[in-house]
Each structure stands twice: as structure tokens, then as C-alpha cells.
OpenMM code with the backbone's topology and positions (N, CA, C; nanometers):
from openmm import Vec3, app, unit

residues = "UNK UNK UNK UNK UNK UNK UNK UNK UNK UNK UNK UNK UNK UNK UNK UNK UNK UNK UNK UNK UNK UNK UNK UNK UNK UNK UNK UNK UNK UNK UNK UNK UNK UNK UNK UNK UNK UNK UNK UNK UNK UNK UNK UNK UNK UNK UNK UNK UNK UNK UNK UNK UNK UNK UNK UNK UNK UNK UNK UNK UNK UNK UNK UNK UNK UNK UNK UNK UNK UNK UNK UNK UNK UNK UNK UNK UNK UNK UNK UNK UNK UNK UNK UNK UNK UNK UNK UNK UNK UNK UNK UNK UNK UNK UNK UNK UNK UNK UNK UNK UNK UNK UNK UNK UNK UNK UNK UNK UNK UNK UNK UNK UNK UNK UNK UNK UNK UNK UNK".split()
positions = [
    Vec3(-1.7112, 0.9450, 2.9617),
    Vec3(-1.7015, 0.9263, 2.8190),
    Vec3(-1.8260, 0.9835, 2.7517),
    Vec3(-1.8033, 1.0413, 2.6508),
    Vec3(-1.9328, 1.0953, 2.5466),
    Vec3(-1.9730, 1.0255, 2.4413),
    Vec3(-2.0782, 0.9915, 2.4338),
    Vec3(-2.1503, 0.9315, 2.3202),
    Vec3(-2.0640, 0.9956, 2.1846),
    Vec3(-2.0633, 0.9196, 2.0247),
    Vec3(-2.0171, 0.9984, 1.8728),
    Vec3(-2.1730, 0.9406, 1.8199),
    Vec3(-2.1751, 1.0082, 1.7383),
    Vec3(-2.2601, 0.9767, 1.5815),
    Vec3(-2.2601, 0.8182, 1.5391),
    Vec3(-2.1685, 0.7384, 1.6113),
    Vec3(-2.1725, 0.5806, 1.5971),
    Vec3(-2.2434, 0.5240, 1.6950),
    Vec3(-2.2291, 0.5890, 1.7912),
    Vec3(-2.2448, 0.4865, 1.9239),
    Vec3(-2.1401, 0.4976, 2.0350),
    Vec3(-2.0336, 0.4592, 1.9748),
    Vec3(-1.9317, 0.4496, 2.0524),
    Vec3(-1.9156, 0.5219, 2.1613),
    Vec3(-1.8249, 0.5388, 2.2704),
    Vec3(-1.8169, 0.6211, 2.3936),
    Vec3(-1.6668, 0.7039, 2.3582),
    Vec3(-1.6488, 0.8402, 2.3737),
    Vec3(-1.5054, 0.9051, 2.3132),
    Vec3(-1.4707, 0.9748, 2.4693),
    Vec3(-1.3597, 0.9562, 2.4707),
    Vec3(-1.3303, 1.0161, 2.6189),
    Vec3(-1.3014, 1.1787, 2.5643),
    Vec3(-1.3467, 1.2410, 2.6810),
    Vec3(-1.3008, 1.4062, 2.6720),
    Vec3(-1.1485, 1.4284, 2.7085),
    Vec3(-1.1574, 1.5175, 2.6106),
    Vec3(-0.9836, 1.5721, 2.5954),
    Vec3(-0.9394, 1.5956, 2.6786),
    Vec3(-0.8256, 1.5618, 2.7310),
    Vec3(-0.7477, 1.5794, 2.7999),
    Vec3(-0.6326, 1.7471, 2.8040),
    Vec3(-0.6456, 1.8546, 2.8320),
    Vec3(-0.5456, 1.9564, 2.8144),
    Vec3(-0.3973, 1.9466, 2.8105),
    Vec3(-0.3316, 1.9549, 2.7609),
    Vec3(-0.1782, 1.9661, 2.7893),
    Vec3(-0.1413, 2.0012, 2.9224),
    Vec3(-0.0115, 1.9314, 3.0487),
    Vec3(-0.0068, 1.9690, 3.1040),
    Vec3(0.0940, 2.0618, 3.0858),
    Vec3(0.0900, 2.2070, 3.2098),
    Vec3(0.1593, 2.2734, 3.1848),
    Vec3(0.3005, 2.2993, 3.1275),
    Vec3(0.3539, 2.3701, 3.0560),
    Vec3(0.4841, 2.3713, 2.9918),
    Vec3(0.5056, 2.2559, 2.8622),
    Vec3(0.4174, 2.2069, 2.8457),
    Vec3(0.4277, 2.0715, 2.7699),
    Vec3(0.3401, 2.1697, 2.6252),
    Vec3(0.3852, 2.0678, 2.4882),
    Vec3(0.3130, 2.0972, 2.3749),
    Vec3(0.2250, 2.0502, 2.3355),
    Vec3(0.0900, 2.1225, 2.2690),
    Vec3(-0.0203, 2.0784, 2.3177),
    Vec3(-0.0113, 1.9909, 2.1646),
    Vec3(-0.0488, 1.8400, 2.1600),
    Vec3(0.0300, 1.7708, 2.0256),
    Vec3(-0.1654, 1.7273, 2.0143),
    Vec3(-0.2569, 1.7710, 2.0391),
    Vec3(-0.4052, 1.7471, 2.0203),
    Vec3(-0.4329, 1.7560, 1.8616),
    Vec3(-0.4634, 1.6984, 1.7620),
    Vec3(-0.5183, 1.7437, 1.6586),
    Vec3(-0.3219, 1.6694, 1.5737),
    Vec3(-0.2193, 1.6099, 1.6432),
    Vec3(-0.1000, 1.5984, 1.5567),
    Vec3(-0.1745, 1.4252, 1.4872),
    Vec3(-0.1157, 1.4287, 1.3307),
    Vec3(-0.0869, 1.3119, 1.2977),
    Vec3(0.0137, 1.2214, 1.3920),
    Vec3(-0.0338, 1.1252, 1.4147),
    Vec3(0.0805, 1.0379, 1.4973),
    Vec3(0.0587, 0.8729, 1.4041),
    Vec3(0.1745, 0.7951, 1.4179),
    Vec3(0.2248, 0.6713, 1.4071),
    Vec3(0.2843, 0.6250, 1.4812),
    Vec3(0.1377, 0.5236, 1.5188),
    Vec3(0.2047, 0.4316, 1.6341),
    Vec3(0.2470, 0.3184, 1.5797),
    Vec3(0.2794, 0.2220, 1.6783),
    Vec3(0.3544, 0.0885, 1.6450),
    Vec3(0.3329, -0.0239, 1.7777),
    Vec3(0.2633, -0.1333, 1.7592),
    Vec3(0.2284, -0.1758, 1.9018),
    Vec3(0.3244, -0.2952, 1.8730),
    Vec3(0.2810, -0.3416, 2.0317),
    Vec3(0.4083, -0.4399, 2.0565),
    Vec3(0.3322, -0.5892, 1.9285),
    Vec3(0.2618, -0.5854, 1.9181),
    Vec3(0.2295, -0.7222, 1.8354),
    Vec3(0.2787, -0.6422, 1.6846),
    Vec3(0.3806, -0.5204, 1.6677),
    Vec3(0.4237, -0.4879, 1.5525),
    Vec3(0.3315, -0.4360, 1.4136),
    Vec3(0.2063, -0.3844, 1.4838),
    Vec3(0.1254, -0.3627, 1.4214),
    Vec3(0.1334, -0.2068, 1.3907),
    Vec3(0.1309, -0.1133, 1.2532),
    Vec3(0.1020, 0.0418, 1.2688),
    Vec3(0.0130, 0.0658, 1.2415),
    Vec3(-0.0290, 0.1601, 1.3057),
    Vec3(-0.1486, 0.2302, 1.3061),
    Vec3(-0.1237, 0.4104, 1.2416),
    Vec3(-0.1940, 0.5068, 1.1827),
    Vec3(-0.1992, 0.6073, 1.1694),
    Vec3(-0.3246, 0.6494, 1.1796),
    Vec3(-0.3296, 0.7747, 1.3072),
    Vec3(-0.4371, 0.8636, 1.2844),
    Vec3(-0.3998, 1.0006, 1.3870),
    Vec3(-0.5160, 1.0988, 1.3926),
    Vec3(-0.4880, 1.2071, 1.4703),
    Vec3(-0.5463, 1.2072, 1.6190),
    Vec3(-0.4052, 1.2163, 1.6556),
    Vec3(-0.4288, 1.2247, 1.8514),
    Vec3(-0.5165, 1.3220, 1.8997),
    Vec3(-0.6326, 1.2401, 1.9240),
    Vec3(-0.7325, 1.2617, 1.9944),
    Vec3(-0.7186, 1.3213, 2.1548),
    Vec3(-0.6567, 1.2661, 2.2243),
    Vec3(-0.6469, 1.2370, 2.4021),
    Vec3(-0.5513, 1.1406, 2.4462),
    Vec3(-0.4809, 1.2078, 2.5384),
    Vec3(-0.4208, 1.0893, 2.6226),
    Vec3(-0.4541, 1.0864, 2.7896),
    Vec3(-0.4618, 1.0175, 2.7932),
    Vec3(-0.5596, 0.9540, 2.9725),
    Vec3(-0.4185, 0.9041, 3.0324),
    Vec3(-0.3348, 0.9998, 3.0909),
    Vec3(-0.2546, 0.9561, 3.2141),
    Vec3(-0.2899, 0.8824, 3.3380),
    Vec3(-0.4344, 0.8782, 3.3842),
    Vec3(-0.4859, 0.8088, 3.4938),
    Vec3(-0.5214, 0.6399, 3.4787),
    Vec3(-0.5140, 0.6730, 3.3362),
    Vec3(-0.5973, 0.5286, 3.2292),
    Vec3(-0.4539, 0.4737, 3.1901),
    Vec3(-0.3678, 0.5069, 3.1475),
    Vec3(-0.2548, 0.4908, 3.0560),
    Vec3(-0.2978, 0.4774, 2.9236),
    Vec3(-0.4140, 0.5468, 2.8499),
    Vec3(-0.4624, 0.4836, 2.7140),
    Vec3(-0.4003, 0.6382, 2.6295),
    Vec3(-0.3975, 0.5987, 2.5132),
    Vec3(-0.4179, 0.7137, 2.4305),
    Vec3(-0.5183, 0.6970, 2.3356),
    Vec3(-0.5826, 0.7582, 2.3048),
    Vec3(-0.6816, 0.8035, 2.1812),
    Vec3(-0.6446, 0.8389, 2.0669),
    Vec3(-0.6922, 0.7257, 1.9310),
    Vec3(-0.6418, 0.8228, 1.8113),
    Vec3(-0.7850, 0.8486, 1.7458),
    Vec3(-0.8089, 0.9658, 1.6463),
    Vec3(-0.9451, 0.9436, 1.5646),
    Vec3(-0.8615, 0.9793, 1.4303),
    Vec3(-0.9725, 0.8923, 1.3559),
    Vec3(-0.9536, 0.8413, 1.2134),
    Vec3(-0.8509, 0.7919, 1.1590),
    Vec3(-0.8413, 0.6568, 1.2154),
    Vec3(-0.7136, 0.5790, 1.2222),
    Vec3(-0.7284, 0.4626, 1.1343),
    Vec3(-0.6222, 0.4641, 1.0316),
    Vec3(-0.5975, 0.3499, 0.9239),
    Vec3(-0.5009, 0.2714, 1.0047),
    Vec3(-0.5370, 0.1497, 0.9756),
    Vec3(-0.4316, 0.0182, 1.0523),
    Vec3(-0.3496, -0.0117, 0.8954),
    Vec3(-0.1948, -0.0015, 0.9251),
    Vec3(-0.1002, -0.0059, 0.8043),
    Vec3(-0.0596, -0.1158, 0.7784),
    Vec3(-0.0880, -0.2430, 0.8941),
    Vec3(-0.0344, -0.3610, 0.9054),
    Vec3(0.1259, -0.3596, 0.9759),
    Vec3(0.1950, -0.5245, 0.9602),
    Vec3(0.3043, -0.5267, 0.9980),
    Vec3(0.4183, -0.5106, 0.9215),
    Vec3(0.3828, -0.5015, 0.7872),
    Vec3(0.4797, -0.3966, 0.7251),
    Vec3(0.6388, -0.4889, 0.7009),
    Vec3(0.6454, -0.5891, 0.7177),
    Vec3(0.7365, -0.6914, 0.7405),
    Vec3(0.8257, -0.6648, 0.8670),
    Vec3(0.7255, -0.6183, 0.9458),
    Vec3(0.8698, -0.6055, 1.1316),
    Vec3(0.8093, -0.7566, 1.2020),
    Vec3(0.7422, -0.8680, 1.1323),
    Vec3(0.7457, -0.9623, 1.1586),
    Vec3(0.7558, -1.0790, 1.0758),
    Vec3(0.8582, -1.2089, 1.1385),
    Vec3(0.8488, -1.3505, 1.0763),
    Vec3(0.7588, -1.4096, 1.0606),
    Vec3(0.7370, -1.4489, 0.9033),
    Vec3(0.6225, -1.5530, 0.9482),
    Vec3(0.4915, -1.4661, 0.8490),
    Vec3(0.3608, -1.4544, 0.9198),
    Vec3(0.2440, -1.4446, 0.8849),
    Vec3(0.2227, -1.2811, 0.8890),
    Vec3(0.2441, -1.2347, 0.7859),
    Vec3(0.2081, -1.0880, 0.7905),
    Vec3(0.0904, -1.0440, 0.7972),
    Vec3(0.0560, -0.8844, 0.8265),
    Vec3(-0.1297, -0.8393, 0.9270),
    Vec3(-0.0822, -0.7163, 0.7763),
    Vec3(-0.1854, -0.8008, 0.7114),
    Vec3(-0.1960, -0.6388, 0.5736),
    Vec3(-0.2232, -0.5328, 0.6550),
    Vec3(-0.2827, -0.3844, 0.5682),
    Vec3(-0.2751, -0.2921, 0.5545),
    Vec3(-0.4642, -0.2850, 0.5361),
    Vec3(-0.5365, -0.2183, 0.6386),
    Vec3(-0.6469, -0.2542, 0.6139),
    Vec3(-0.7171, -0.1522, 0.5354),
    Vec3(-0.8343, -0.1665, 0.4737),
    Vec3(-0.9224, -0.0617, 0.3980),
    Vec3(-0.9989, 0.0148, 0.4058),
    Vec3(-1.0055, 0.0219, 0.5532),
    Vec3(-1.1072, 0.0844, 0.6264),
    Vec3(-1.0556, 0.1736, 0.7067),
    Vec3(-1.1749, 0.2745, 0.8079),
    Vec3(-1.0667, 0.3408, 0.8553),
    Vec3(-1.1473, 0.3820, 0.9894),
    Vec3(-1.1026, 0.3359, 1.1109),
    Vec3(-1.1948, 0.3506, 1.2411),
    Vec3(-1.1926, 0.4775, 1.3048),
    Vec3(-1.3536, 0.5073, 1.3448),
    Vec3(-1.3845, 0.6693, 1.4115),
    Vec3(-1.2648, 0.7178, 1.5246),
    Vec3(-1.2509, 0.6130, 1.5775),
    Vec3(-1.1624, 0.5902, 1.7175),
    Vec3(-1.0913, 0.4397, 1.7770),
    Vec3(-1.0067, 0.4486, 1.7770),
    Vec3(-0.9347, 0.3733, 1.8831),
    Vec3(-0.8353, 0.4085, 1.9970),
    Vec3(-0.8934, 0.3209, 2.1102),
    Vec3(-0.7941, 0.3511, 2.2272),
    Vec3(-0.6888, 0.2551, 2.2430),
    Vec3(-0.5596, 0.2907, 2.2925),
    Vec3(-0.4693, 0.2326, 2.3016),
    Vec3(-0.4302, 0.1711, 2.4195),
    Vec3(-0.4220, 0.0564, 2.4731),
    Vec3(-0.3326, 0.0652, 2.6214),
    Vec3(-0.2225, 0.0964, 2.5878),
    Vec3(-0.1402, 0.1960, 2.6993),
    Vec3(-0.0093, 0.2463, 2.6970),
    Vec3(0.0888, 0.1740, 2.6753),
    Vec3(0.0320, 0.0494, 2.7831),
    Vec3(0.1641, -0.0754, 2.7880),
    Vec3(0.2146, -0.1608, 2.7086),
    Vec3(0.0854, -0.1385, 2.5688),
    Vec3(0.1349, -0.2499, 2.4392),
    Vec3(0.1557, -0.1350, 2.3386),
    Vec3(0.1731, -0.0212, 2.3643),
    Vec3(0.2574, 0.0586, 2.2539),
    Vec3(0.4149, 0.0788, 2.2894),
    Vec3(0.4852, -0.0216, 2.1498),
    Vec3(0.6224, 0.0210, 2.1280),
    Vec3(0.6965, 0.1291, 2.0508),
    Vec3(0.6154, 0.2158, 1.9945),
    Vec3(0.6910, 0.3103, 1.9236),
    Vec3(0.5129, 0.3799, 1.8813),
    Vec3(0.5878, 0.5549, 1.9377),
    Vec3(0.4732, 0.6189, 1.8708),
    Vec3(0.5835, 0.7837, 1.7943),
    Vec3(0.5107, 0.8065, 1.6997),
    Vec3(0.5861, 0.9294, 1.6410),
    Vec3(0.4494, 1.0190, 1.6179),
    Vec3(0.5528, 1.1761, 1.6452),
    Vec3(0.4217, 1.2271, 1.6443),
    Vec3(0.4588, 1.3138, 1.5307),
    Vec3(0.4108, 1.4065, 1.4214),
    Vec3(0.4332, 1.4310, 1.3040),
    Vec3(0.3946, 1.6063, 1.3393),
    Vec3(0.4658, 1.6942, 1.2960),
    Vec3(0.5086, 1.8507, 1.3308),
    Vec3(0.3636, 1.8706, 1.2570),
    Vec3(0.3009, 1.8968, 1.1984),
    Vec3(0.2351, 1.9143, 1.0972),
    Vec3(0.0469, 1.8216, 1.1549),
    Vec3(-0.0447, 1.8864, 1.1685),
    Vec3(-0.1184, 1.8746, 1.2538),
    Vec3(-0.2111, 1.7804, 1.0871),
    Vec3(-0.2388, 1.6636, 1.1042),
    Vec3(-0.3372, 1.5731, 1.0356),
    Vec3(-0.4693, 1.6985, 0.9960),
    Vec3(-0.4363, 1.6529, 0.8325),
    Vec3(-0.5162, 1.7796, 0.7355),
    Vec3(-0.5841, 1.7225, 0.6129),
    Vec3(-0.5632, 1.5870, 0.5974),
    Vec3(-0.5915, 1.5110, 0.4735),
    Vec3(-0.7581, 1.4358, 0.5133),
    Vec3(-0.8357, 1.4588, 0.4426),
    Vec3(-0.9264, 1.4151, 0.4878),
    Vec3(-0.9436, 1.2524, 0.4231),
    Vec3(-0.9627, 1.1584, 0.4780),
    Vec3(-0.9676, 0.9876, 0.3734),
    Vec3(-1.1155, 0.9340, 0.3962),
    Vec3(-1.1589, 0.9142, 0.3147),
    Vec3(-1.2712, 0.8279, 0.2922),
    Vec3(-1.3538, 0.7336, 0.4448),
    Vec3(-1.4514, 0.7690, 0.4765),
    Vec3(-1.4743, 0.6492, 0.5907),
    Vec3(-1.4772, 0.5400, 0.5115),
    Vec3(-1.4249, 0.4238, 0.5224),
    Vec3(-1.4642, 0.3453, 0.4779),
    Vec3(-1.4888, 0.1735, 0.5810),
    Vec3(-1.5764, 0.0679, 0.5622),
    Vec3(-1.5804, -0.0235, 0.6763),
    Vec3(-1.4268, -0.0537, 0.7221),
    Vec3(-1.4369, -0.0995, 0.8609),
    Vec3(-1.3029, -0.1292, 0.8563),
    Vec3(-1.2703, -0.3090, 0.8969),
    Vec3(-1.1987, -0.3292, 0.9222),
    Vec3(-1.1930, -0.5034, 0.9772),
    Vec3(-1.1744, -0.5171, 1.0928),
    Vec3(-1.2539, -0.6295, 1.1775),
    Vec3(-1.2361, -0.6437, 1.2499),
    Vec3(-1.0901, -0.6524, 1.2978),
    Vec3(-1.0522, -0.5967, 1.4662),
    Vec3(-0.9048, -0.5968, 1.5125),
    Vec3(-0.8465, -0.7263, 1.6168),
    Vec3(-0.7544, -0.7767, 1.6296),
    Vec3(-0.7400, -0.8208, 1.7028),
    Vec3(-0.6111, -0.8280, 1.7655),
    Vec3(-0.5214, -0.7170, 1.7886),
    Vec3(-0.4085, -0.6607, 1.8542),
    Vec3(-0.4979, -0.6383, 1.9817),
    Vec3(-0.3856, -0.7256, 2.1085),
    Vec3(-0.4070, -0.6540, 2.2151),
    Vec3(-0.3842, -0.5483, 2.2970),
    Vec3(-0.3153, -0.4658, 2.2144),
    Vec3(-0.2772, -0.3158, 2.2287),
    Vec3(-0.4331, -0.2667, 2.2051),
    Vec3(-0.5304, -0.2815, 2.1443),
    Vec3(-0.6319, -0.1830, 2.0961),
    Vec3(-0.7405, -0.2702, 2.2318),
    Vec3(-0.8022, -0.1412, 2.2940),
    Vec3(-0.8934, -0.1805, 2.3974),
    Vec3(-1.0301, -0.1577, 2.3322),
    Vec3(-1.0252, -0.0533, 2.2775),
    Vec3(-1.1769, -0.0767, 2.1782),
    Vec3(-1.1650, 0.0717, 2.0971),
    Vec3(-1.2521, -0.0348, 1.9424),
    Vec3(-1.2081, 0.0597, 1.7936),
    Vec3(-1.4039, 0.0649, 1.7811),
    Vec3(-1.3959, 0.1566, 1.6933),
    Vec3(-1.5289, 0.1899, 1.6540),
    Vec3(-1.4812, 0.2666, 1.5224),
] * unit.nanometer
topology = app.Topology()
chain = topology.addChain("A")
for resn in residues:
    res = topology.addResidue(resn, chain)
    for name in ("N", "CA", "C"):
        topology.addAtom(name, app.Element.getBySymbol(name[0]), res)
């Protein structure tokens, strides 16, 4: 893992494997199993790890895909987060490669156990 400008540790990119499209740099929307979305641009995915990597990722909340106590839409927006594979239920990846630049702004603390660690 490599040190960022935060601190944090960022894993090195991973290449496309052969015949496959290289989706590095795509907007993606994920969706974890605690029904939480996330948006940012796919960083890496670690087949050995099962994690994926997003950078500059806004958490959208649960959006009403749950009863009960809804997880807003947060205001902040984290350098990186890794994903475990096994608590993502839905990821989309968007044709159109993430081009919008958004504000850093603090973000809130997380507590989905899909996210192994945000910075």
C-alpha cells in the first residue's frame, strides 16, 4: 500500500485482466448489503483481497431501500474507501469515466460493515 497526502495507505492499481475492460478511472454506484449507496471513481479492485477501491466517494445514504431508521446522504466526501467484496450488493459502473470535480469537504464518520477503511 502507498502512503496519499492524508495519511492514509492506497493500494496500487490493479491492471485489467486480459480481454477484460479496463473500467479504472469509471464513475461507479455501489450499494452495500446494510443498503447503503455510495458514489465515487473506481480506483482498484484486489481479487486476492476481494476489496474494491473507490476515490472521491460521496455516501448517498439509504435512500428509502430500508424500514425503519433511514442513513441520510452525507456532506462530505472521502479520499478513499475500500470495500469488502462480500458486503457489496449491487455495484453499477457508469460508460462515461467520473469528470465532475466536488468540493472536499469533512466527511462523517462510517459505520457500514461493508467499508473496511475510509479516509
Amino acid at each position: 500500500m502507498f502512503p496519499t497526502s492524508t495519511g492514509g495507505p492506497v493500494m496500487p492499481p490493479v491492471p485489467a485482466a486480459e480481454g477484460t475492460p479496463n473500467l479504472q478511472g469509471s464513475l461507479i454506484s455501489l450499494i452495500s448489503k446494510s443498503e447503503i449507496r455510495y458514489e465515487g471513481t473506481l480506483y482498484t479492485i484486489n481479487p486476492e483481497e476481494n476489496t474494491i477501491a473507490l476515490h472521491n466517494v460521496r455516501v448517498m445514504g439509504t435512500e428509502g431501500r430500508v424500514r425503519g431508521n433511514q442513513i441520510p446522504a452525507g456532506d462530505g466526501q472521502y479520499e478513499f474507501i475500500i470495500f469488502r467484496g462480500s458486503d457489496i450488493k449491487d455495484l453499477t459502473v457508469y460508460d462515461q469515466p467520473a469528470s465532475r470535480a466536488q468540493p472536499l469537504l469533512s466527511p462523517q464518520p462510517l459505520t457500514d460493515p461493508a467499508v473496511l477503511t475510509a479516509w
